[in-house]
C-alpha positions as CSV (number, residue, x, y, z in Angstrom):
1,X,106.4,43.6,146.5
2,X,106.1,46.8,144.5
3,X,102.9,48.0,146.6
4,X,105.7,48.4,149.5
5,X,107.3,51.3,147.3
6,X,105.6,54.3,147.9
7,X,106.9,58.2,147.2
8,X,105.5,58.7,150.7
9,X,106.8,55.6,152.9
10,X,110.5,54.1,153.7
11,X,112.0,52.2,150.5
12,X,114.0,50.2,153.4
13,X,111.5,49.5,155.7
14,X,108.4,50.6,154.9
15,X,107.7,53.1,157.9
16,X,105.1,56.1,157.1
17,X,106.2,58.8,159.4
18,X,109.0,61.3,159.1
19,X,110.1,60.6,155.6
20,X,113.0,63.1,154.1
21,X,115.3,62.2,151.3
22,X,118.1,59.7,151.4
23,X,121.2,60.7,149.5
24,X,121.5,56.6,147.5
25,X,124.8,57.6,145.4
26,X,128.3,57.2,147.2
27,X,129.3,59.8,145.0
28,X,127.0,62.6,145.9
29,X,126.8,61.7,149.7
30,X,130.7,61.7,149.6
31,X,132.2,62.9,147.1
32,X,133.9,66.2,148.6
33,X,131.8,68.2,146.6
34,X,129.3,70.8,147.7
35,X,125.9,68.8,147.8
36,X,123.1,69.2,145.8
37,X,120.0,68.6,147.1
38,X,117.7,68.0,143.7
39,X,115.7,64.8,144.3
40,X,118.0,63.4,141.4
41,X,119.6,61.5,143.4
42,X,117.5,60.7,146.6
43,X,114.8,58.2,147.6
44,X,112.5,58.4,150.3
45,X,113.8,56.9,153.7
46,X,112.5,57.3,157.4
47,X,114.1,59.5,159.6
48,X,115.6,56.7,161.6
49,X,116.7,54.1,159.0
50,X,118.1,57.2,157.5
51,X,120.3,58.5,160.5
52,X,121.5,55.2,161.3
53,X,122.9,54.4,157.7
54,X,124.7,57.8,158.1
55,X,126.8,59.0,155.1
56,X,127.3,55.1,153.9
57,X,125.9,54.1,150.6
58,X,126.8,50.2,149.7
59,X,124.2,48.6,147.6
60,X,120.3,48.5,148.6
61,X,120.3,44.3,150.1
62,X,123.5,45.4,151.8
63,X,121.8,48.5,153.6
64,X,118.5,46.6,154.6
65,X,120.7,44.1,156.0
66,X,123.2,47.0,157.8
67,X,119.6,48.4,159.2
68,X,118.5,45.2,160.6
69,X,121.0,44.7,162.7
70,X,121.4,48.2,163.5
71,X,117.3,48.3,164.1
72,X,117.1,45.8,166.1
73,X,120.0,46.2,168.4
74,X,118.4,50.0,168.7
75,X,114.7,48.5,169.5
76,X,115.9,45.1,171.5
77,X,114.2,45.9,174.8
78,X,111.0,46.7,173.5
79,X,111.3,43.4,171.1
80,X,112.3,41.4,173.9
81,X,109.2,42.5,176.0
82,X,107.0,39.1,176.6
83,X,103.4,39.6,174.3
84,X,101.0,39.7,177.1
85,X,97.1,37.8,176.8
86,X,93.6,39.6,177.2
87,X,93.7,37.6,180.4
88,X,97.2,38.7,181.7
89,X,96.5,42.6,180.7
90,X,92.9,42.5,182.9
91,X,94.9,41.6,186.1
92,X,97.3,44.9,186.0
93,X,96.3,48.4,186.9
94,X,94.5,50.9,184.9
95,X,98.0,53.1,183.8
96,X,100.2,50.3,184.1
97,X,97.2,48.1,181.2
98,X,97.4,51.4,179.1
99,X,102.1,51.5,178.9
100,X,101.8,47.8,177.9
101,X,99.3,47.9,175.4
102,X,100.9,50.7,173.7
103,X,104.7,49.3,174.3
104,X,102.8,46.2,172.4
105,X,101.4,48.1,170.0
106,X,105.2,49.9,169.4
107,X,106.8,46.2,169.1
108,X,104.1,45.2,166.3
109,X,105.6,48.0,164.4
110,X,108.8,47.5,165.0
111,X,108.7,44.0,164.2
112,X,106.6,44.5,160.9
113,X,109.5,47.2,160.1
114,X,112.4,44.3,161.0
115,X,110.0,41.9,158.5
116,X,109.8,44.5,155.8
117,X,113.5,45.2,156.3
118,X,114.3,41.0,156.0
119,X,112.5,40.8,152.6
120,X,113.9,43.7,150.9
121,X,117.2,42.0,151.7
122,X,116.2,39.2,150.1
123,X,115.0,40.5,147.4
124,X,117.0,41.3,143.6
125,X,116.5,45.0,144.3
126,X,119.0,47.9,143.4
127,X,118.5,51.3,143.7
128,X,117.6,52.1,140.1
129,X,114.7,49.5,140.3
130,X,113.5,50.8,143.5
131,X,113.9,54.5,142.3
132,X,111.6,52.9,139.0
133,X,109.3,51.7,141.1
134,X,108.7,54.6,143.4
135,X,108.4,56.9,140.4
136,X,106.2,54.9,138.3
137,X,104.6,52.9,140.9
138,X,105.4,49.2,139.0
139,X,103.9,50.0,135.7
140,X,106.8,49.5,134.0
């Protein structure tokens, strides 16, 4: 599990693209205060898990389950498009071969990021564990 946990990738689910710093602590995402923005108290999140969990902070298994629903309510046309055979994708046009394989190809990740989300909250995690991990990459 630790070789999910990466300074570089999404500690909720595991996406590598657009990664800025999630505020983790109720008290400095929320606490009236003017915010400081030293990577103290931040972890590395996507840009979307980290716009849809908004200023809410409950505990790590709580927001991986918050972003699955709230992931896959966002993606559920593209994960309820039908996976299409070799077969089925040589009958259709040129253009109309290329948007399916690539809307397939945008499903995969989205359901590997719906997976990664589902075992993370299953998992024993809290923030100060994944925070560990990220920092010392499991060699604790």
């Amino acid at each position: 599990m630790w070789e999910n946990f990466h300074p570089k990738t999404c500690i909720y689910c595991g996406d590598i693209w657009r990664i800025e710093n999630h505020h983790y602590k109720e008290s400095v995402a929320n606490s009236g205060r003017k915010r400081n923005f030293t990577k103290k108290n931040t972890l590395p999140t996507c840009r979307e898990c980290n716009a849809l969990l908004g200023a809410s902070n409950p505990s790590y298994i709580d927001c991986c389950y918050i972003l699955y629903e709230k992931v896959s309510n966002r993606h559920k046309n593209l994960l309820g498009m039908p996976n299409w055979t070799i077969e089925e994708l040589k009958e259709l046009s040129k253009n109309l071969r290329r948007k399916t394989k690539l809307a397939m190809r945008k499903k995969k990740i989205h359901m590997d990021r719906l997976q990664q989300l589902l075992e993370n909250a299953q998992s024993t995690l809290t923030y100060e564990s994944v925070k560990d991990i990220v920092i010392y990459g499991g060699q604790l």
